[in-house]
Residue, then its C-alpha position, 0 to 999 in steps of 0.5 A: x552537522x558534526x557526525x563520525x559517518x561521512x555525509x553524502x551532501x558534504x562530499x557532494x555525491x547525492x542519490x538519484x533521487x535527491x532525498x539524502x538519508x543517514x544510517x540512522x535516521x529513516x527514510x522518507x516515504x519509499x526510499x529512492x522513489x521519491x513517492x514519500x510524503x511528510x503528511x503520508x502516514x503509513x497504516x500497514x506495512x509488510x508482507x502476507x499473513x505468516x498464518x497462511x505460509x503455516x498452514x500451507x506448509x502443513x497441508x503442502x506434506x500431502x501431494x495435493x498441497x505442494x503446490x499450494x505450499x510452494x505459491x505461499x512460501x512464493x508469496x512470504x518471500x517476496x510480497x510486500x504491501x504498504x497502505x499508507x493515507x495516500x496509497x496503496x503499494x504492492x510489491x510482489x511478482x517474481x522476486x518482488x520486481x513487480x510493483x503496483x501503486x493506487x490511489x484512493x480516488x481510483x478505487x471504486x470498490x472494496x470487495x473481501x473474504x476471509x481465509x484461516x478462521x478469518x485471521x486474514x483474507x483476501x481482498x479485491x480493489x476494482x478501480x474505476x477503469x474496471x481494472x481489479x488489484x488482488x491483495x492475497x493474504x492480508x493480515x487484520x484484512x477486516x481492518x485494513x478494509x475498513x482503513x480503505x473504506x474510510x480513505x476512499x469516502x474521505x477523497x469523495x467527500x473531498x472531491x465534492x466539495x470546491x477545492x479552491x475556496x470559492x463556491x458558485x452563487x446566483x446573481x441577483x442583481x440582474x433580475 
């Protein structure tokens, strides 16, 4: 490999995680986590809908909505969501240091409403310890619920059927 920037697996320093990226090519999966995937495709990723911070800004000019207004601007700074065909990540809390990862197959049910004319909503992912995820603000939520309905009835599918190749059948000969 010939390039003008020096490479990390030449001078024999890699990152903690293994996974060698240059300036300019991107990096697999979720970088430094290892969590990424050649065969995991993202749907969605990035932070809430910009509508929301818009519209609360606006109605945080009123003493009723600053709080309102400052929760929102909270959010637009430092939530992120990534939807990808094998998970959903979270990334939010104080100063986004909070991150919360599920799998399909742990998601029981998809539940949702919409906010601002229905330009986005919010959805709640209940998992089948009973535990709910709330996902404020998601942009193309009617989207992204259907995106998840359909992964969700992929992994059943899949889950029912053997994953091994060999299927149970009944021995005749003895009878």
């Amino acid at each position: 490999m010939t390039s003008s920037t020096p490479d990390p697996a030449a001078s024999g320093s890699t990152p903690a995680s293994g996974a060698v990226s240059s300036p300019g090519a991107p990096s697999p999966g979720l970088a430094g986590s290892g969590l990424g995937s050649k065969h995991e495709t993202v749907f969605y990723e990035g932070g809430p809908a910009r509508g929301d911070l818009i519209f609360n800004l606006i109605f945080g000019l009123t003493l009723i909505g600053i709080p309102f207004a400052v929760g929102a601007l909270i959010r637009a700074i430092w939530l992120r969501f990534r939807i990808t065909s094998r998970r959903i990540s979270v990334n939010g809390g104080w100063l986004g240091r909070t991150r919360t990862q599920v799998v399909y197959s742990q998601i029981r049910e998809v539940r949702s409403v919409s906010r601002g004319l229905g330009f986005w909503g919010d959805m709640v992912l209940v998992l089948s310890d009973g535990a709910k995820l709330e996902l404020r603000s998601v942009p193309r939520y009617r989207e992204v619920e259907a995106y998840v309905n359909e992964q969700i009835a992929a992994r059943a599918g899949a889950a029912s059927k053997p994953s091994n190749g060999f299927s149970v059948r009944e021995d005749r000969s003895a009878a």
